[in-house]
DOMARFI-707962 format. One record per residue: residue in one letter; x, y, z of N, C-alpha, C in turn. Coordinates in Angstrom, 3 decimals, padded with zeros to 6 digits. Atoms other than C-alpha are relative to their C-alpha. Layout:
residues N
(site A (X Y Z) (X Y Z) (X Y Z)) ...
//
This chain:
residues 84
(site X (-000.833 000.834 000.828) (076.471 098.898 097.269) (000.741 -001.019 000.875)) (site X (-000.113 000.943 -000.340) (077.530 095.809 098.070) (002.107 000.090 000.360)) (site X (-001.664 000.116 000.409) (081.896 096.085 097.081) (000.309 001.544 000.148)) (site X (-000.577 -001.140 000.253) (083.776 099.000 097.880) (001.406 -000.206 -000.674)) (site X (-001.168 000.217 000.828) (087.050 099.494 096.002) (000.778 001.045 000.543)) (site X (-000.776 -000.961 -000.328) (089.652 101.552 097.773) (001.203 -000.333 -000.240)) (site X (-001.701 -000.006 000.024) (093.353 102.501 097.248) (000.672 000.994 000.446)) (site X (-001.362 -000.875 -000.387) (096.469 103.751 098.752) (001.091 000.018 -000.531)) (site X (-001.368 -000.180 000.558) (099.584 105.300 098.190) (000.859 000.029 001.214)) (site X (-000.631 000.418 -001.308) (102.090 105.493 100.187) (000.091 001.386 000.941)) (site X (000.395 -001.654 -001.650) (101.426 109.094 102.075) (-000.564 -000.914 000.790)) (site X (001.278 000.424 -000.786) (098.091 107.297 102.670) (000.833 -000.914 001.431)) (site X (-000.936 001.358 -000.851) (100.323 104.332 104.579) (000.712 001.053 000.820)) (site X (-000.351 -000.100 -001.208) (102.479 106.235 106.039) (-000.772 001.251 000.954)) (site X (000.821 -000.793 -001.264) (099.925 109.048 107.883) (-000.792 -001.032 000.763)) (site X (000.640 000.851 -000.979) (098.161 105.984 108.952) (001.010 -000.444 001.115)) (site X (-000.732 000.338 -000.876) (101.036 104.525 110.798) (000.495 000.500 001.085)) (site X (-000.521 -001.258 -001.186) (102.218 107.966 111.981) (-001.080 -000.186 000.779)) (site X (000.975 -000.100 -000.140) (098.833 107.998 113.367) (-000.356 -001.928 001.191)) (site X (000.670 001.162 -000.618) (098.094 104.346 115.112) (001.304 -001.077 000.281)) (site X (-001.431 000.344 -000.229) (102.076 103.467 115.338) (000.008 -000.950 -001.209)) (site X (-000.869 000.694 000.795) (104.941 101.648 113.185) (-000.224 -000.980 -000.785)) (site X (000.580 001.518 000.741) (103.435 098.742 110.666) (-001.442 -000.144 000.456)) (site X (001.309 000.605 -000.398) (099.867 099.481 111.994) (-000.808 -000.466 -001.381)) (site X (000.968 000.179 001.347) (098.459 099.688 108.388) (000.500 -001.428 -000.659)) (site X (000.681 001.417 -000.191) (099.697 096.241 107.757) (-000.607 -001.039 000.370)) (site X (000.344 000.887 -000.447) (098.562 094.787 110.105) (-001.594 000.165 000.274)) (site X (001.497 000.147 -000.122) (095.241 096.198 110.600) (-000.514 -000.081 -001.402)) (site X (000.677 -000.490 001.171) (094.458 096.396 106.705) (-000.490 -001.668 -000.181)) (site X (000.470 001.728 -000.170) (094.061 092.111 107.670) (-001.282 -000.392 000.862)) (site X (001.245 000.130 -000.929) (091.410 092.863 110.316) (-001.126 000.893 -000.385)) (site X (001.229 -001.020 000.740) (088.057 093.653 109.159) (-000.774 000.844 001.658)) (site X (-000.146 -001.186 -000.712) (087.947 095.474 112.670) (-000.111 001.065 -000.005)) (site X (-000.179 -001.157 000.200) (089.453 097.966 111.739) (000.011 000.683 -001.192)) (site X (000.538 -000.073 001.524) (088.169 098.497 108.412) (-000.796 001.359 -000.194)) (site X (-000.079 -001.543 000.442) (086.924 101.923 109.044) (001.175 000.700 000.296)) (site X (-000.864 -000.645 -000.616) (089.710 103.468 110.539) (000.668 -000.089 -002.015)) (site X (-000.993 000.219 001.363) (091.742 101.744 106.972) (-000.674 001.095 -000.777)) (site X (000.655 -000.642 000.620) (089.102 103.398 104.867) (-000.131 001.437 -000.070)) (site X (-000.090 -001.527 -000.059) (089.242 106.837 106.435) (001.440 000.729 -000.651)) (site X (-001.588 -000.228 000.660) (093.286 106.783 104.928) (-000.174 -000.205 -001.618)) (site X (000.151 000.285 001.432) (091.959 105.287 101.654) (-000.206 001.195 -001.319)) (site X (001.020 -000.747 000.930) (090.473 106.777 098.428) (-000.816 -000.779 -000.319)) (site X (000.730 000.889 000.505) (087.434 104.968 097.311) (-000.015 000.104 -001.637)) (site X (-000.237 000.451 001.402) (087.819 104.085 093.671) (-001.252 -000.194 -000.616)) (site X (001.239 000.347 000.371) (084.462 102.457 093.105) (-000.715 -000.808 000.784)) (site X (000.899 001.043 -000.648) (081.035 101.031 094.723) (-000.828 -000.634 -001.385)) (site X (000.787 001.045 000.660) (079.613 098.188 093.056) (-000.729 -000.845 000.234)) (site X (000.576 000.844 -000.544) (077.252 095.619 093.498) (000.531 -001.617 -000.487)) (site X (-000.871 001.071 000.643) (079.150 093.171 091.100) (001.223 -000.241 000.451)) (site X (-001.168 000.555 -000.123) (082.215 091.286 092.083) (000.902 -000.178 -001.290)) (site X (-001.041 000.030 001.335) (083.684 091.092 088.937) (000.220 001.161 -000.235)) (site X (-000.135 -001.483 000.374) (083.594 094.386 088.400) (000.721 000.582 000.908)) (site X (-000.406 -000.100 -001.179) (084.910 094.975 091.867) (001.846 -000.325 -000.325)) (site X (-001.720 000.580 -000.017) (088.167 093.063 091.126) (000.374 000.694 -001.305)) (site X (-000.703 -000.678 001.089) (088.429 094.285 087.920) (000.667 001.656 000.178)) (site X (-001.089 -001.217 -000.220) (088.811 097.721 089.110) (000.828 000.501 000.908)) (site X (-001.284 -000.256 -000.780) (091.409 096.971 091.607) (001.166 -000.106 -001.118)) (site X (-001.192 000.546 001.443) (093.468 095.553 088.466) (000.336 001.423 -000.265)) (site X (-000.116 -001.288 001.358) (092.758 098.873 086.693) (000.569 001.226 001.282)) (site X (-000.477 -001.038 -000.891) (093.504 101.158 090.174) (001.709 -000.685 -000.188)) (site X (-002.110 000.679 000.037) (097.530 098.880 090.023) (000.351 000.757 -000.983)) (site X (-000.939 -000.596 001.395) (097.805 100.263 086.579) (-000.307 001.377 000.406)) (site X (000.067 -001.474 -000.077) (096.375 103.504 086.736) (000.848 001.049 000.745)) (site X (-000.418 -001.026 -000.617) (097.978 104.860 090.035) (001.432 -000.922 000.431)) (site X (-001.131 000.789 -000.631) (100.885 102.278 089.836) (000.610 -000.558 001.211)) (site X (000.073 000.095 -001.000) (100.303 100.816 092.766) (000.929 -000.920 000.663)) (site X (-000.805 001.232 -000.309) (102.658 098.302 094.755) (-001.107 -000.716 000.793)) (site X (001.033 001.052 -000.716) (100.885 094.902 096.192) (-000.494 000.541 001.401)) (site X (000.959 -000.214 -001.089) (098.029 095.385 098.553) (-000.374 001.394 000.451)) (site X (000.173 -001.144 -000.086) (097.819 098.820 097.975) (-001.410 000.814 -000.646)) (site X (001.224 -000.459 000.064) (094.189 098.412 096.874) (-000.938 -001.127 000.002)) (site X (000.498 001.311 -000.063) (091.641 096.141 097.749) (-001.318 000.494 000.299)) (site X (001.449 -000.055 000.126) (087.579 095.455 098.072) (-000.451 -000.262 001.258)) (site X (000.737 000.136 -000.713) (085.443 095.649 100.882) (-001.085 -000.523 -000.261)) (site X (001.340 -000.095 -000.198) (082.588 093.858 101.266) (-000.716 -000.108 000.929)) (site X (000.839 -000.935 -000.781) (080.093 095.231 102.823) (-001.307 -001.242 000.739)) (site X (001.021 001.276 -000.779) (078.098 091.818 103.720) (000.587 -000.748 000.586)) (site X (-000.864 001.100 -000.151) (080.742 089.290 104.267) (000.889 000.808 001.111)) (site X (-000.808 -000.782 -000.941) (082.887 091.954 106.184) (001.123 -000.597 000.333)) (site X (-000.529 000.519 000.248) (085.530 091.051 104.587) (001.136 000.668 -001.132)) (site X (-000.645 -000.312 000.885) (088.840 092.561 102.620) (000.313 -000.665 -001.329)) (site X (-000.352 000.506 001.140) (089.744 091.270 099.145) (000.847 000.204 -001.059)) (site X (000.288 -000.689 001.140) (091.269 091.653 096.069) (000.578 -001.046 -001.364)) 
//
């Protein structure tokens, strides 16, 4: 699949930080670098091959697990590249 769809909460955030020091998960969740490391803290939500569908169910992960901004976003898997 082309789009992954992952989200965090804020455990997820802060064991990452504990974990790779103080504000790492903002700053690496900008570098597609380190885009497994983010992912291993994530939950994956949904793989898709559609982009619309992709964004749509970041929308629907905000509502569902009441998420605050940037607390779920799309990978893709060609472009190697965060989104949402």
């Amino acid at each position: 699949m082309r789009y992954e769809v992952y989200k965090w909460d804020g455990d997820d955030i802060n064991s990452y930080d504990d974990t790779y020091g103080e504000g790492a998960w903002e700053a690496d969740s900008d570098r597609p670098s380190c885009a497994y490391s983010i992912k291993q803290y994530g939950t994956l939500v949904k793989e898709t091959d559609d982009e619309i569908e992709a964004t749509t169910a970041v929308g629907k992960a905000y509502e569902e697990f009441r998420l605050k901004r940037g607390e779920a976003a799309v990978w893709d898997n060609v472009e190697k590249i965060w989104f949402n």
